[in-house]
N, C-alpha and C positions, 0 to 999 in steps of 0.2 A: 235484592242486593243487601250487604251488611251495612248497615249502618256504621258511621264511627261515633263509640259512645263517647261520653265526657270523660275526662280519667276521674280515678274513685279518690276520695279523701285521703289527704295522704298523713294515715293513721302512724305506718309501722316505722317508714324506711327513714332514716338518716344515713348520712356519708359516714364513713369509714376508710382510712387507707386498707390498702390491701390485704397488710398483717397486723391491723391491730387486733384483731381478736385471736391471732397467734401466738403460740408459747416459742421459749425457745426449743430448737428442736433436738429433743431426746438423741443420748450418744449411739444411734443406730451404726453398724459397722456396715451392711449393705448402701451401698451411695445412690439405690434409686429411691430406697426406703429414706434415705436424709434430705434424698433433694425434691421428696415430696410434702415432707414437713417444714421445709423453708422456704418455696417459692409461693409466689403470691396468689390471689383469689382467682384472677383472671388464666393464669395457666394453671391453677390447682383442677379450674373449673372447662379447660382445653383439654388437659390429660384425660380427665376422666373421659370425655365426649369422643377422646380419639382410641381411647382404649378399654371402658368399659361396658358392657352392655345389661341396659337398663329394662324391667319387666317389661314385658309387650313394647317392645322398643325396635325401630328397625335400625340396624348398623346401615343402611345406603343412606339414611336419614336419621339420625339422630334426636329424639325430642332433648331441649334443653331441662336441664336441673338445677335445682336452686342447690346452695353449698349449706349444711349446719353445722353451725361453728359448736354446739351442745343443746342441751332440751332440759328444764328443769321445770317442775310441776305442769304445767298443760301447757308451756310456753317452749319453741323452738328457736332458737335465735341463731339466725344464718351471717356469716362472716361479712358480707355488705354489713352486716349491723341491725337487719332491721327483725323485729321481731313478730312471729304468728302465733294465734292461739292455734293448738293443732286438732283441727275439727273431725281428723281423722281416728284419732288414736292408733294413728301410725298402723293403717290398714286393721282397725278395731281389735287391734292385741294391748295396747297401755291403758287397760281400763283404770290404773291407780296413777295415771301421769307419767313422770317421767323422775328421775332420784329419788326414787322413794326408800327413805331409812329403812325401814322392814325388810324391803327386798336389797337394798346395798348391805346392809348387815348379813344376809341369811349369804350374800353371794363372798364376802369377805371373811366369814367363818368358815363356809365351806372351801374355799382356794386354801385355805393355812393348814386342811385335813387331806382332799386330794379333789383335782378339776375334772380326773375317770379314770373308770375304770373298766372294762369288759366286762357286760353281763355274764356272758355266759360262763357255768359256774362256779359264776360268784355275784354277790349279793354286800347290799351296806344299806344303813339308814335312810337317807333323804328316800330312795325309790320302795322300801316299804311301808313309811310314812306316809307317803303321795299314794300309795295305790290305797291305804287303809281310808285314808281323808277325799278320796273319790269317790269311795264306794259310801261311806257315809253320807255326801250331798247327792250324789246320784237318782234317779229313780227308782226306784222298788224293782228289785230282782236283779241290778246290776251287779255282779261281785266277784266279777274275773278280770282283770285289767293288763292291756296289752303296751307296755310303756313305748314309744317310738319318735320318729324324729320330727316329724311333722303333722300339718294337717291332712294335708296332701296321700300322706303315707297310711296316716290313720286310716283314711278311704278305702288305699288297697290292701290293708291289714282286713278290716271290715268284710272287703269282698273274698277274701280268701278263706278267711272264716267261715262264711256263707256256702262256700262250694267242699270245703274241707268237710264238713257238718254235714252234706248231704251226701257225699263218702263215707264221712261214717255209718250216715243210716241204710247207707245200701241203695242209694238211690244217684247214681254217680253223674245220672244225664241231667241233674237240677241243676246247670250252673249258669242259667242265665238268668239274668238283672232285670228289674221293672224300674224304672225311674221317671221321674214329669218332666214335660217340658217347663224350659222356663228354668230349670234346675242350673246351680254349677255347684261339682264337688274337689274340685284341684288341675294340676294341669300332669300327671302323671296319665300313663295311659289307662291302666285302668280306671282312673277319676274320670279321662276325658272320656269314654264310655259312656261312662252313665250323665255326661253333661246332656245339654241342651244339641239335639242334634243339628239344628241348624245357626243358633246365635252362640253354639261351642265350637270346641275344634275339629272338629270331625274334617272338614272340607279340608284341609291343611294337612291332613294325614290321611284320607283315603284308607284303603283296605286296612290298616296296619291297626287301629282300634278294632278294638272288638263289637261286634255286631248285638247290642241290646236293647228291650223293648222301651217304648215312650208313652205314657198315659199321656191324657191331654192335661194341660197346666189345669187349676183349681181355679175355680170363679173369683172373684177379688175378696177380700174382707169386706162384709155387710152384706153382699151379695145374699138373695132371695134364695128362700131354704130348697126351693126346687133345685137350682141351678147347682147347688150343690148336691143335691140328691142325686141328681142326673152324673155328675162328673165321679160319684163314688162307685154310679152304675156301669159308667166305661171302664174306670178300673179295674170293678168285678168280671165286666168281660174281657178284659183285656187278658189279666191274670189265668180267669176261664179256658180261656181260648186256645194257652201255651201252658195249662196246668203239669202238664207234665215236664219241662224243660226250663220252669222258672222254681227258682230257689229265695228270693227275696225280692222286696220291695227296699228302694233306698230314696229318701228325700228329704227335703230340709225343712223343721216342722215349722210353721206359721209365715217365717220369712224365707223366699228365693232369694239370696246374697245378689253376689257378682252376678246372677243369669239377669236381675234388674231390677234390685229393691222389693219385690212385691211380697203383698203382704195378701193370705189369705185366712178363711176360717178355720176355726180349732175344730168346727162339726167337720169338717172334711179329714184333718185328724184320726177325727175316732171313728170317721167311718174305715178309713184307709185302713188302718187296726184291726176293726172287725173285719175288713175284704180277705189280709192277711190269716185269720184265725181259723175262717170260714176254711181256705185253700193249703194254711198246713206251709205259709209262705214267711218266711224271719223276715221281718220289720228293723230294719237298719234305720237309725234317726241320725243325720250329720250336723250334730250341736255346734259345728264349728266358730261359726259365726253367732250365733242365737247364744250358746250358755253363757254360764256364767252373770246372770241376771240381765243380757243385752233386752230380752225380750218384756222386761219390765214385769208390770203386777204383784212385783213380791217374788217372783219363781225363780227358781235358779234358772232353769232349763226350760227351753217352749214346751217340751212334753210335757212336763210339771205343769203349766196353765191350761192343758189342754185334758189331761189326765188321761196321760197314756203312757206307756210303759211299752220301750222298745227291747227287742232281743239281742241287739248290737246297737252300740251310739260311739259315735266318734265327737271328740274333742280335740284341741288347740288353741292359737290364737292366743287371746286371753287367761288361757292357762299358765302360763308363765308371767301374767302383767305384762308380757309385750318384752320384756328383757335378753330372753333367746330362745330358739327354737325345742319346743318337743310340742309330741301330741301323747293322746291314746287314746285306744282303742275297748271298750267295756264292755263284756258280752253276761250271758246269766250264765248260770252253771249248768243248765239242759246247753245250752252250745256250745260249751267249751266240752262236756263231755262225746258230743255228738263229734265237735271236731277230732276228739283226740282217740274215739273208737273206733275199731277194726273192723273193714266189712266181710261178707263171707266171703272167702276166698283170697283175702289179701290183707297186707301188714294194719299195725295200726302207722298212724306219722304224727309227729309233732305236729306243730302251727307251724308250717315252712315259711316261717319269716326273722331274719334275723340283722338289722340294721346294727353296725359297728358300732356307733351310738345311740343306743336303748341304751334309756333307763340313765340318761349321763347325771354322774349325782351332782353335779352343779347346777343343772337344769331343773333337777329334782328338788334340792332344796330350795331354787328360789320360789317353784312352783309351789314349794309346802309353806311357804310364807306367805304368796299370795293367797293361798284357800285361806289361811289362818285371817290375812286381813279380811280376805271378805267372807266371812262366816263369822267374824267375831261377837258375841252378843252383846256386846256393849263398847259399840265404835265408837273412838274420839269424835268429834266433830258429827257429822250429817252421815248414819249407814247407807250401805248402798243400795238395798232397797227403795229406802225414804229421797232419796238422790237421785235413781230412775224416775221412780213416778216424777220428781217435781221438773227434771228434766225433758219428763215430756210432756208434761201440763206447758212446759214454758214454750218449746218448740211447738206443737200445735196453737199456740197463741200466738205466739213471734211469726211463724212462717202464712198463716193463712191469707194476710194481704196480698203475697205472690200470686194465689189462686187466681185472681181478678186482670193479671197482668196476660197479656195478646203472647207468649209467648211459652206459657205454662199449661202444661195437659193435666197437671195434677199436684195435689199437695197431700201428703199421707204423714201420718206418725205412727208409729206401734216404738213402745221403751224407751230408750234412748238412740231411736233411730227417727233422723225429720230426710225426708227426701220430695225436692221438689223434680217432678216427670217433667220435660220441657218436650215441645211438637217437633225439636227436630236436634238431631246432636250438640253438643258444645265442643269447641276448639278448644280442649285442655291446654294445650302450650297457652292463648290466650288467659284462662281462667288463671294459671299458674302465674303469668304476670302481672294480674290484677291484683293478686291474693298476697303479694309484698307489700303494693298499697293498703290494702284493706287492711293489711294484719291480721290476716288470716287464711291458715293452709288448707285449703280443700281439695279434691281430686276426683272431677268429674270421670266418670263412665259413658261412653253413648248419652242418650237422652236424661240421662240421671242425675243432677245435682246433688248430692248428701252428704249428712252429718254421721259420724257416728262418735259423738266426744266420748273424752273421759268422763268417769263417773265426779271423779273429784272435780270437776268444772263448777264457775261460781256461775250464779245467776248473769253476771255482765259478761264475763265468757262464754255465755250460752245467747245471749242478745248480740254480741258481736260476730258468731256466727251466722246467726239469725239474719243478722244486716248484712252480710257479705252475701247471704245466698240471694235475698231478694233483689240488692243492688247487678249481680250477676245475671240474674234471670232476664232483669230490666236491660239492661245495656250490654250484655255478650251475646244474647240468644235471638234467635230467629225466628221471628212469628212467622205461619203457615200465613201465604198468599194468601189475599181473599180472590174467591173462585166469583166469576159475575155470576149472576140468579138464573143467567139462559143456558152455562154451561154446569150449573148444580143440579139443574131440574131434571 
């Protein structure tokens, strides 16, 4: 049975009327759009629930939502009044916080030039800027860039690539997928494909995904050189086994995101690489989550610490600093020509992929301000290099006391990623009502409590989430029964 815990300090929350933290509302001529900028907190925060639907959200049941009134450096401040550090980085895309002058600059320069335009062509600065300034931090041999709208999309940009490319080579039956379990790569179908066949979507859509292969997950990080040996060796059979009918391997190097935190070794890595090389199979790496320095050590990219060099790598997220959506897609130029060659007997094809908005140059240029900040060699304040590592020195010292608590299976760090594993789910609605008190936003998964902050986080930013997760673990979570010794045995 749940226990009811104490309530948590009450760090953040003070009263508020309804609209104090409202402006007056802008001369909007549509009167649903006015009369949603003037009524109060409590129906601003009904409408939504009765009309909009929220990710992984069921409309028969609605989870509640907290209201933000705006978000400025790592701070969210919600119309009640009270304020969170955001532990999330707003699902790990605001690695620079939140109004950042560089990037509100880059995004107000660009609005006064134009907000889009249609790729196709046609062409402007921010998006050849951004594809030159990718292919520069990138891994070695990346330098074809596929600008697009998401993460999500990067994936099926990725995968079309993959089957496109084995059409050029004449080989038109290679178009199935190898992917790990334990994996998630977006919720598109072809993403949902290659997720996790059983903790992804698969069950939810039946027949209507496409049918692709699963290596087993990877032994955890630290795991015994064997265990890893052995899990390179299923691959190689796996790969083996449907040599003729697979075209690529696609996984997320070092950390599984969304399929559950985990973190495995860089030797599986580069064995996966050489499995791929051996069989003549494109190594697709999903940076999504991982680049742009999430994975610490100094790397931009997990492949980068791992020293491997993929033939397709998708990017997002953080690619924009979190400010609006695009991804892309990076392939080398053996793939891009392979995609764009003619086989015997039939035309050659572009990349059949053309989202309305590629390459939007608003997207573009903030995305080129953000490389510029974090690439800069000589950052104001703490780079973000030297800001990872101390952020995960501090989270592996801040979270390890959870270890020791009845209701934690695990405490892990790798970069700026601290995730504490609990033995049995969290009530997110619950966590999300703590996390007003605490002063601080987090957003449990399943069993998974985690951080992924911004990089600009201060040392006490980083200890007050620190305190949030252990006080959660402590008082939201459910220790695993004790079993009596006659029915263990």
């Amino acid at each position: 049975m749940r226990r009811i815990p104490a309530r948590p300090p009450r760090l953040a929350r003070r009263r508020a009327s309804s609209s104090s933290l409202l402006q007056e509302p802008p001369p909007y001529e549509h009167p649903a759009v006015a009369r949603a900028w003037s009524r109060g907190v409590d129906a601003h925060v009904a409408a939504d629930k009765r009309t909009l639907w929220h990710p992984y959200t069921s409309m028969a049941a609605p989870a509640p939502a907290l209201a933000v009134a705006r978000a400025s450096g790592v701070t969210l401040e919600l119309e009640c009044g009270a304020r969170l550090v955001d532990g999330m980085s707003s699902w790990w895309a605001c690695v620079h916080g939140y109004g950042v002058p560089e990037l509100d600059g880059a995004a107000h320069d660009q609005l006064s030039r134009m907000s889009h335009v249609m790729f196709g062509g046609l062409t402007h600065r921010p998006a050849v800027a951004l594809g030159d300034a990718l292919v520069d931090v990138a891994p070695a041999g990346l330098e074809k860039v596929f600008l697009c709208d998401s993460g999500s999309v990067a994936v099926e940009v990725a995968l079309k690539m993959a089957a496109q490319y084995w059409r050029g080579r004449g080989r038109p039956a290679r178009t199935r997928v190898v992917a790990l379990r334990g994996g998630y790569h977006g919720d598109t179908f072809g993403a949902m494909a290659v997720c996790d066949p059983d903790t992804g979507m698969h069950a939810a859509f039946g027949g209507a995904v496409a049918a692709q292969l699963h290596a087993p997950r990877p032994p955890a990080a630290g795991s015994p050189v064997a265990a890893v040996d052995g899990a390179v060796a299923a691959l190689d059979a796996l790969i083996g086994a449907h040599a003729d009918e697979v075209g690529a391997l696609i996984l997320e190097p070092l950390v599984q995101g969304a399929g559950g935190m985990f973190f495995y070794d860089p030797a599986y890595l580069r064995g996966a690489k050489a499995v791929c090389e051996t069989h003549d199979v494109l190594f697709v790496a999903d940076e999504i989550a991982t680049g742009f320095g999430r994975a610490g050590r100094g790397h931009a990219f997990a492949c980068d610490r791992a020293g491997v060099a993929p033939d397709i790598m998708c990017v997002g997220k953080a690619l924009t600093g979190g400010y609006c959506t695009l991804g892309a897609t990076l392939a080398t130029a053996e793939v891009a020509a392979g995609v764009s060659a003619a086989p015997a007997g039939g035309p050659p094809l572009p990349l059949m992929h053309g989202p309305t908005f590629m390459a939007n140059p608003l997207a573009c240029a903030i995305a080129g301000a953000s490389l510029s900040l974090l690439f800069r060699p000589d950052a104001a304040g703490a780079p973000w290099r030297a800001r990872v590592d101390a952020i995960e020195a501090q989270l592996a010292a801040e979270l390890a006391p959870a270890a020791a608590l009845p209701a934690v299976a695990d405490v892990r760090v790798l970069g700026a990623i601290g995730v504490v594993e609990l033995h049995r789910p969290l009530d997110a609605a619950a966590v999300s009502a703590a996390c007003v008190d605490l002063g601080v936003w987090l957003r449990p998964f399943g069993r998974n409590l985690y951080t992924m902050p911004p990089y600009v986080a201060e040392p006490a930013d980083i200890a007050k989430i620190a305190g949030a997760m252990r006080w959660i673990a402590e008082h939201l979570a459910d220790a695993p029964e004790e079993v009596p010794e006659e029915e263990s045995a």
